[in-house]
N, C-alpha and C positions, 0 to 999 in steps of 0.2 A: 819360751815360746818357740815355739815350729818355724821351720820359714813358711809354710802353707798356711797358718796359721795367719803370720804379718799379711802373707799377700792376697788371703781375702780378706783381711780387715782393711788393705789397702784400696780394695777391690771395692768393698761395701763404701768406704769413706769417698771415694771417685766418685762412684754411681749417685750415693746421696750430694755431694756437691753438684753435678751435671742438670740432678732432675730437679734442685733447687735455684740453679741459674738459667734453665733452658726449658722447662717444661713448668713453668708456675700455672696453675691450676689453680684457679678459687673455689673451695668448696662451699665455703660459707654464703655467701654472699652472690643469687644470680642476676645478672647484666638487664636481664629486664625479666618483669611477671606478669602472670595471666590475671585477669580480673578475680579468678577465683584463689588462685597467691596471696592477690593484694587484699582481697577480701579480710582472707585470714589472719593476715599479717597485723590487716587494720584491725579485728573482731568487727566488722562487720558482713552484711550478707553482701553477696556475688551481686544479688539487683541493686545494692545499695552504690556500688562502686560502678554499676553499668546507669546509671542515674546521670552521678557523678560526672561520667563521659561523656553521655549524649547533652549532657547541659552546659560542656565546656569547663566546668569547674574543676576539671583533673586533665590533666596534660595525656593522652595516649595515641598509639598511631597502630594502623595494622601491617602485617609480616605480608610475607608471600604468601605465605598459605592465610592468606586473609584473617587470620586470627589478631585479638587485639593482646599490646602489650605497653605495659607500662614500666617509665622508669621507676628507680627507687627514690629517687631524689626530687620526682615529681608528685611521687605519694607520700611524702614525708612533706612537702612542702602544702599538701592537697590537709593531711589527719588533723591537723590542729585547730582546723575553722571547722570542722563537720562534726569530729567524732567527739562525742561527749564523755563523759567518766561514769563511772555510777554517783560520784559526790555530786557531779552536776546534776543531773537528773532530779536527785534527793533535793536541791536546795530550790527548785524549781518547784517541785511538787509541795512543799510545806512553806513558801512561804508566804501566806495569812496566816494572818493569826489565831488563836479559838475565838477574839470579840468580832474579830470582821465575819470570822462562820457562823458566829452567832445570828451575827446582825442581818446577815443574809439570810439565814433560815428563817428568822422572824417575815422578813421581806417575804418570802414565798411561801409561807404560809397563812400572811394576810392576803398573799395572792390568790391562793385556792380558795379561800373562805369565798372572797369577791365572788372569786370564777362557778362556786358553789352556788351560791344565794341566786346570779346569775342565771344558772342552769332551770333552779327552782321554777322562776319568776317565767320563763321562756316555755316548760313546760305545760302553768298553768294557763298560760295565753295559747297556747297549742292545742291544748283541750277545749277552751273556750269555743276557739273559731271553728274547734270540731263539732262541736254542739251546734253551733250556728249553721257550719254546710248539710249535717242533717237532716235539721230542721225546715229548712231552707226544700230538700231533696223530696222528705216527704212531700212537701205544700206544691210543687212540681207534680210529683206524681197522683197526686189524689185529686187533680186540675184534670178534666180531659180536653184532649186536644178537639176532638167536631163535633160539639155540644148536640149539634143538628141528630147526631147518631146516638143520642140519648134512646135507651127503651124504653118504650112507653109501660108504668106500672098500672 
């Protein structure tokens, strides 16, 4: 080995200890996010998380440039009560059973019947009292009003 060699390897091992004790940079991880960050972050939408805010249930505050920002440790403590799973969802959605589907559909379909036969029975009364106001209408007009003005035949 060269001495030019040693002395930029000495040169390279300096520079990476300095930028490792004096210049630490987080890439991973930023110090706070935008609702549209945390959105993602969460899987859920931007409105979902701007909810979340205006309802108090998420910790945020705004910058100088008035934009809102959240911690991470305030969105981690916010995902656990709101955001659901797809398992959750699933077990939500399925659980009756096929006798209580059953038993409801029975239910609402003796409903319609009712609500049927119902309809029936309203329509023939509808008719009825139509019959009646016509009848009614002619016996009106076939009345004249100043008998007095009858023509003599």
């Amino acid at each position: 080995m060269t001495t030019d060699e040693t002395i930029y390897e000495a040169l390279d091992k300096g520079i990476a200890e300095y930028k490792s004790k004096h210049l630490h940079i987080s890439h991973s991880v930023p110090t706070h996010l935008s609702p549209a960050q945390a959105a993602q972050a969460c899987g859920v939408s931007r409105w979902t998380i701007m909810r979340a805010i205006k309802s108090y249930e998420l910790k945020a505050s705004r910058n100088n440039r008035n934009h809102w920002i959240i911690d991470p440790d305030d969105l981690d403590a916010w995902r656990p009560s709101t955001v659901r799973t797809v398992e959750d969802a699933q077990i939500g959605a399925h659980a009756k059973s096929t006798e209580q589907l059953y038993e409801i559909l029975v239910k609402e379909t003796a409903r319609a019947d009712v609500a049927e036969a119902l309809m029936v029975s309203v329509e023939a009364e509808r008719d009825r009292w139509q019959a009646m106001a016509e009848k009614l209408a002619e016996a009106q007009h076939a009345k004249r009003r100043w008998p007095w003005l009858r023509k003599q035949k």
